[in-house]
C-alpha positions in Angstrom: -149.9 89.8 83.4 -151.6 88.1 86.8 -153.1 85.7 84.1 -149.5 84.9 82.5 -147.9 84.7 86.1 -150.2 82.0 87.2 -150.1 79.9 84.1 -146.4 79.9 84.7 -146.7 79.0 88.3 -149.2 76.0 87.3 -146.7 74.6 84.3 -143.8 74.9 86.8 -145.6 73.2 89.3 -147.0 70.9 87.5 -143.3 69.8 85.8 -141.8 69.4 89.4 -144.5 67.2 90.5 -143.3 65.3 87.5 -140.1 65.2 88.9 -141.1 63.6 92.3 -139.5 60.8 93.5 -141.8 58.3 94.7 -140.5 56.1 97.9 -142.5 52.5 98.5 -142.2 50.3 101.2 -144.1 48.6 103.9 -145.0 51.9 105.9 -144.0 53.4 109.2 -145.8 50.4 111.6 -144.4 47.4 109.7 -140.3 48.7 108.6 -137.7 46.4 109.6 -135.4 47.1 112.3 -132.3 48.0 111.2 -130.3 48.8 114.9 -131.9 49.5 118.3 -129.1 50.9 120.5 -129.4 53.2 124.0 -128.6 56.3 122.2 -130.9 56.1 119.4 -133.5 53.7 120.2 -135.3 51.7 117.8 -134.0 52.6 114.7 -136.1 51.5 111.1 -135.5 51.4 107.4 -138.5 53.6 107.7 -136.8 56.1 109.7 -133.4 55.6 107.7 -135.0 56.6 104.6 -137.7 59.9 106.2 -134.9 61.5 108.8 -131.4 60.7 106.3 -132.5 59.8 102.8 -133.6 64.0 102.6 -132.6 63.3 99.2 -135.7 60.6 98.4 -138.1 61.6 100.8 -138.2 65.5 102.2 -141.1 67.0 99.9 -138.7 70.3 99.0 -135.9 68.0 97.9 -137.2 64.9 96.7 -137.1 65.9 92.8 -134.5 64.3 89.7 -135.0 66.9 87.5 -133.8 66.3 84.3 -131.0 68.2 82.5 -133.1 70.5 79.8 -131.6 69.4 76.9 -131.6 65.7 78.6 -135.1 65.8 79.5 -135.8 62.1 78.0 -135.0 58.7 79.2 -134.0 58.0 75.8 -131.4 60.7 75.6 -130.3 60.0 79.4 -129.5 56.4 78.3 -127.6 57.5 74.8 -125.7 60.3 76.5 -124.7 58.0 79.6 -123.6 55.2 77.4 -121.7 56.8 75.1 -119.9 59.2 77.9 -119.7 56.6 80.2 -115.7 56.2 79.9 -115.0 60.2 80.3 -113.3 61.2 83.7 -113.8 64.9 85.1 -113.2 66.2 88.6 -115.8 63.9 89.9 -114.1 61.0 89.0 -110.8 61.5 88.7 -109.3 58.5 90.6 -106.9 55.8 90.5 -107.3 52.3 92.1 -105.3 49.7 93.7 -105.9 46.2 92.0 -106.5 42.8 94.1 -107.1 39.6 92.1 -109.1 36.8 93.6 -108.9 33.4 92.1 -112.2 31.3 92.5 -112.6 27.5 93.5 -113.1 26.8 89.0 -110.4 29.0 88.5 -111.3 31.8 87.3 -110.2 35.1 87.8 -112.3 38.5 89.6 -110.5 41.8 90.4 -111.3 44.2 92.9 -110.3 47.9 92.4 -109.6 49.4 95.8 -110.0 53.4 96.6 -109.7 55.6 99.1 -109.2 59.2 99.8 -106.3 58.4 102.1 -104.3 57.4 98.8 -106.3 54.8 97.3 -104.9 51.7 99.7 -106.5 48.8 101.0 -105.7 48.7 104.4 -106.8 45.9 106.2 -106.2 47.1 109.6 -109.2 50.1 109.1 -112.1 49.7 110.5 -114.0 51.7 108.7 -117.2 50.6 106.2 -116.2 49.1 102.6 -118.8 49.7 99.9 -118.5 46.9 97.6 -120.1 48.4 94.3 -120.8 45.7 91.2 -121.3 47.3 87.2 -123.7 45.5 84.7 -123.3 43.5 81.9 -119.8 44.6 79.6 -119.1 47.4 82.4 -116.8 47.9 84.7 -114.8 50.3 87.8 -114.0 52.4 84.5 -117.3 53.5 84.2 -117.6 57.0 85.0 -120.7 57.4 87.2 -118.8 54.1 89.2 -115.6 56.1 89.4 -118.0 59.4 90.5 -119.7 57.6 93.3 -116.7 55.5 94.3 -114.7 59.4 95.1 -118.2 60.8 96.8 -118.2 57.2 98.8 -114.4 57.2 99.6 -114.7 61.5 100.6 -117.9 61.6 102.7 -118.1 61.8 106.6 -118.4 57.8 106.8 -114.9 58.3 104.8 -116.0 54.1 102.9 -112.9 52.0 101.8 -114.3 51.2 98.2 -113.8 47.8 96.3 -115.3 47.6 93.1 -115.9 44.2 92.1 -115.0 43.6 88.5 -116.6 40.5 87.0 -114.3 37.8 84.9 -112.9 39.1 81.6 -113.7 42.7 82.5 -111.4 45.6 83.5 -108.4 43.7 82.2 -109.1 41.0 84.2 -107.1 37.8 83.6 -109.4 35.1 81.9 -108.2 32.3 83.8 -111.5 29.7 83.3 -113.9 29.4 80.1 -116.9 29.9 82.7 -118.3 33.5 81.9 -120.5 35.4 84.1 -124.3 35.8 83.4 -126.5 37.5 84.6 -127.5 35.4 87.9 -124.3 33.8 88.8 -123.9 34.6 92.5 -120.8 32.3 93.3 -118.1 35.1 92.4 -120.0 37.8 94.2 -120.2 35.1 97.4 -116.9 34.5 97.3 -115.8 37.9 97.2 -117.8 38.8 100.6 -116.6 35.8 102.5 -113.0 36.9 101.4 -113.5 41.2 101.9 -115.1 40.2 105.8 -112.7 37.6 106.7 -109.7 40.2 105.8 -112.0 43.1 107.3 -113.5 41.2 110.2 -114.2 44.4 112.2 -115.5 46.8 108.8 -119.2 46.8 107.9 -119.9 46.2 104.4 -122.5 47.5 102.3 -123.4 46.3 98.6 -124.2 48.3 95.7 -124.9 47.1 91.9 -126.1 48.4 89.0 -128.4 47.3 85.8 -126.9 43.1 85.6 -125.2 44.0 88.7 -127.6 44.6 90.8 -129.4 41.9 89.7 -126.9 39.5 91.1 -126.3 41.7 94.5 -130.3 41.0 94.5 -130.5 37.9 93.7 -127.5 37.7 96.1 -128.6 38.4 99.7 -132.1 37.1 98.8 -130.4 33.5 98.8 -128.6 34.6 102.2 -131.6 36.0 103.4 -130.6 36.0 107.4 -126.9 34.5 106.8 -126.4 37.4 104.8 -122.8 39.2 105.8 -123.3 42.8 104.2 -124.8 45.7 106.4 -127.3 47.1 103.5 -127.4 46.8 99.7 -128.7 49.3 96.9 -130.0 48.5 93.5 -130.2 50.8 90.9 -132.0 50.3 87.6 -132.2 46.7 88.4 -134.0 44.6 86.2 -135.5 41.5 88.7 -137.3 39.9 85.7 -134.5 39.2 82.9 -137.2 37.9 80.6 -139.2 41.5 80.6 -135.3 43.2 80.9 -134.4 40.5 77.7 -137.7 41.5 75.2 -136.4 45.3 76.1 -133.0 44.9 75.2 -133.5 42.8 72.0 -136.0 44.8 70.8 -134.9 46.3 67.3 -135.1 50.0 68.1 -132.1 52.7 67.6 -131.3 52.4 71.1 -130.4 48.8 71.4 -129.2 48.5 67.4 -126.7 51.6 68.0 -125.8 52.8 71.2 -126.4 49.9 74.1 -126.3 46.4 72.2 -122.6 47.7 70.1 -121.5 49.3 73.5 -122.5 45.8 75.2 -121.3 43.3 72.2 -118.1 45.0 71.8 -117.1 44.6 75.7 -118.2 40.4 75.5 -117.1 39.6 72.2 -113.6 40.6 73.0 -113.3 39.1 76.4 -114.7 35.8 74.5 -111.4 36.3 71.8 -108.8 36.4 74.7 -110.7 33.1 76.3 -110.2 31.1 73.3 -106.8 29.9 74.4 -109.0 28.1 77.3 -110.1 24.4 76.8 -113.8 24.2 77.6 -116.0 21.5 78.7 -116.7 19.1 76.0 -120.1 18.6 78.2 -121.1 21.7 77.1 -121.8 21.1 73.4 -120.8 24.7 72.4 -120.7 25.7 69.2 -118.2 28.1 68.5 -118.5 29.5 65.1 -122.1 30.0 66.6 -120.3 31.9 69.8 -118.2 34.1 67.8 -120.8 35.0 65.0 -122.9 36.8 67.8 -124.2 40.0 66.8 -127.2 40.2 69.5 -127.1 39.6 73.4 -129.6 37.2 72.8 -127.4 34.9 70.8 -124.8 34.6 73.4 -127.3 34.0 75.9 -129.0 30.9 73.8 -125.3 29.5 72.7 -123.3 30.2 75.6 -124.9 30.9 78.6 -127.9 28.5 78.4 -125.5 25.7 77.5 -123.0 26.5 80.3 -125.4 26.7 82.7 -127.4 23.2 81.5 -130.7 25.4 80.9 -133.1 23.4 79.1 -133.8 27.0 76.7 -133.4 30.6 77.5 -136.5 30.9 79.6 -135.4 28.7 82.1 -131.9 30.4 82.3 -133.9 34.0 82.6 -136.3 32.4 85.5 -133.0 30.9 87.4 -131.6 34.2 86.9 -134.2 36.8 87.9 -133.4 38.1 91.3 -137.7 38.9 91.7 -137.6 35.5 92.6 -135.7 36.0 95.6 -137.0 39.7 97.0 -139.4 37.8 99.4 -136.1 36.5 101.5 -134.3 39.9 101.5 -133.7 40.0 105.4 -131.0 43.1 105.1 -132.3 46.8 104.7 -132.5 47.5 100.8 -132.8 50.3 98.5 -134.0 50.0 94.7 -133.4 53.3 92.4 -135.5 52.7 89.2 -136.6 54.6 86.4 -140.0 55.0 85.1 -138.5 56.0 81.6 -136.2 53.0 81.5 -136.0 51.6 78.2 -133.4 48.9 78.7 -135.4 47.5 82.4 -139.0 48.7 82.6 -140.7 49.4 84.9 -143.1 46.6 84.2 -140.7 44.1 85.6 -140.6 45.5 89.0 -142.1 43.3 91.4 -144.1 46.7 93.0 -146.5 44.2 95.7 -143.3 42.8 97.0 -142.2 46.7 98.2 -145.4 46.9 99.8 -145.4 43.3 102.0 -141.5 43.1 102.8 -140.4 45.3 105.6 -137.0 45.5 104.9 -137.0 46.6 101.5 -138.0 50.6 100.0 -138.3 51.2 96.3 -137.2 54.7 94.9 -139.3 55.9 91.6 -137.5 58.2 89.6 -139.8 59.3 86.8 -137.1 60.3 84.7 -133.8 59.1 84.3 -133.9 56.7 82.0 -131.0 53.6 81.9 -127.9 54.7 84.3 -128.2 58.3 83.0 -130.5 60.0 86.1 -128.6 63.4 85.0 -129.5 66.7 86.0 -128.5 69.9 85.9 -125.6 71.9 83.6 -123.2 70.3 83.4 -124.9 66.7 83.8 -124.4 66.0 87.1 -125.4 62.3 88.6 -128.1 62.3 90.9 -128.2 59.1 92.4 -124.8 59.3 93.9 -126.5 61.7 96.9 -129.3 59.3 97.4 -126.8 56.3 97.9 -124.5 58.1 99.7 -127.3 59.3 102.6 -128.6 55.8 103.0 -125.4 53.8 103.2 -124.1 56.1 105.4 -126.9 56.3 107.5 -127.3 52.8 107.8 -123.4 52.3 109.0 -123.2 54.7 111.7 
């Protein structure tokens, strides 16, 4: 029986240290400052994440433990993508819609929440969480609709915008200029407008998979200009080209669950743009366009062109926000998975974590692509992680 007891006490020991979550950054002598005030003191990213991020970094709590019957990042990625539309008491919200037109003419929309009743009120004060979905998503999405209540209800009580990109949401398609994955202009636009109508409300960024590629790629070509407070990025690819070979591998995953779920979304925001007269300069070819079955395809016969790539490599080195980590001069939080399928964890730029004091990288060794589920129900773990460092760093 002793014999039996201890083998049990090893496996379960040995499974939660598989669970750990594993925080990089610089280290305690080198974090950026992120306030210095009379009360407080000195206050670092270092400190932010080992006295508030209890979540990340206290060594009883800092476990994602998989739900049992979840307990792959294959299944985490299949059951968040094909659930990610269902609402439950976690997300059961509705928002209030502001459309933005930008200088080409297209057309974002921000979906405003809060728990006052879900009104943007310009007057308050209080921190907005900008929050940004990946490619075909949107403030639909249940794990954004999940963290956008747990944002809007905590202590710090955010004012929630979730930025929809063009052609998502129900959008109005008002320009034949899509999105991709490194345009930064809508995003830019959208902060200059949310502080100038919120001049005394911090603001903190958060984007997921595409998104947070381009919330990345975002305030690491602001670097010190940069107007938002904090950002977080989770499952964020930083390389597109390692993030590209994943997704257009031909696996089940990708040829039945993410590249349909993904295709679908695009395809039909392309259909209600075809009323739009595009640039003749360029060169699409549209029965090529519309005969897209792959993401790949649309990237080599629409976004390449658009963007006046020479060839899809160039367009994924333009894109990839790893090119831009060294300029982050805003605290910064990555959540990736090590089981990621869809972005690896080979295209994390690990040595830029270590030499940049502003930044802290969260590895979750199971969680796979947006799913990071655990316990029964499934219940989203990255929503406490986000919520304790956002908070923390707007008090």
């Amino acid at each position: 029986m002793v014999a039996l007891g201890l083998l049990g006490y090893f496996g379960l020991k040995r499974f939660m240290d598989g669970c750990r979550i594993n925080v990089l950054s610089a280290g305690a002598k080198t974090s950026g400052i992120v306030r210095q005030t009379e009360a407080e003191g000195v206050v670092t990213l270092f400190d932010i994440l080992h006295k508030d991020c209890v979540s990340l970094t206290d060594p009883q709590l800092a476990y994602m433990v998989p739900t049992p019957y979840l307990a792959t990042g294959l299944l985490q990625t299949i059951y968040a993508t094909l659930r990610v539309r269902r609402r439950d008491q976690t997300s059961d919200i509705e928002y209030v819609r502001e459309l933005l037109v930008m200088k080409d003419g297209g057309t974002i929309s921000l979906d405003w929440y809060d728990c006052a009743g879900a009104e943007s009120n310009d007057d308050n004060s209080g921190p907005i969480a900008l929050i940004m979905s990946g490619v075909g998503g949107s403030s639909q999405e249940h794990h954004i609709r999940a963290l956008t209540k747990s944002l809007a209800c905590s202590t710090a009580a955010f004012r929630v915008a979730v930025f929809n990109h063009r052609g998502t949401a129900r959008t109005p398609i008002t320009s034949p200029r899509p999105y991709d994955s490194g345009f930064t202009d809508d995003f830019r636009a959208t902060v200059k407008h949310v502080c100038a109508a919120n001049p005394c409300s911090k603001i903190v960024g958060i984007g997921f998979s595409m998104g947070a590629n381009i919330l990345t790629k975002y305030i690491g070509e602001e670097g010190t200009m940069c107007a938002l407070q904090c950002a977080v990025a989770v499952c964020c690819p930083f390389d597109i080209k390692v993030s590209s070979a994943a997704i257009n591998e031909s696996n089940m995953l990708n040829n039945h669950v993410f590249q349909p779920a993904v295709m679908g979304t695009l395809m039909r925001a392309i259909k209600r743009a075809s009323h739009l007269q595009v640039d003749p300069k360029w060169n699409l070819n549209v029965e090529q366009i519309h005969g897209a079955t792959r993401l790949l395809e649309l990237e080599e016969h629409l976004m390449v062109k658009i963007g006046g790539y020479r060839d899809v490599n160039e367009y994924y080195e333009q894109s990839s926000s790893v090119n831009h980590v060294d300029n982050i001069e805003v605290p910064f939080l990555a959540i990736n998975s090590l089981d990621d399928r869809i972005t690896p964890p080979r295209g994390i730029p690990i040595d830029k974590f270590m030499t940049n004091p502003n930044i802290a990288l969260a590895l979750v060794p199971h969680g796979g692509h947006l799913g990071f589920l655990t316990g029964i129900p499934p219940k989203i773990w990255f929503i406490r992680p986000i919520e304790e460092f956002v908070s923390a760093i707007v008090r």
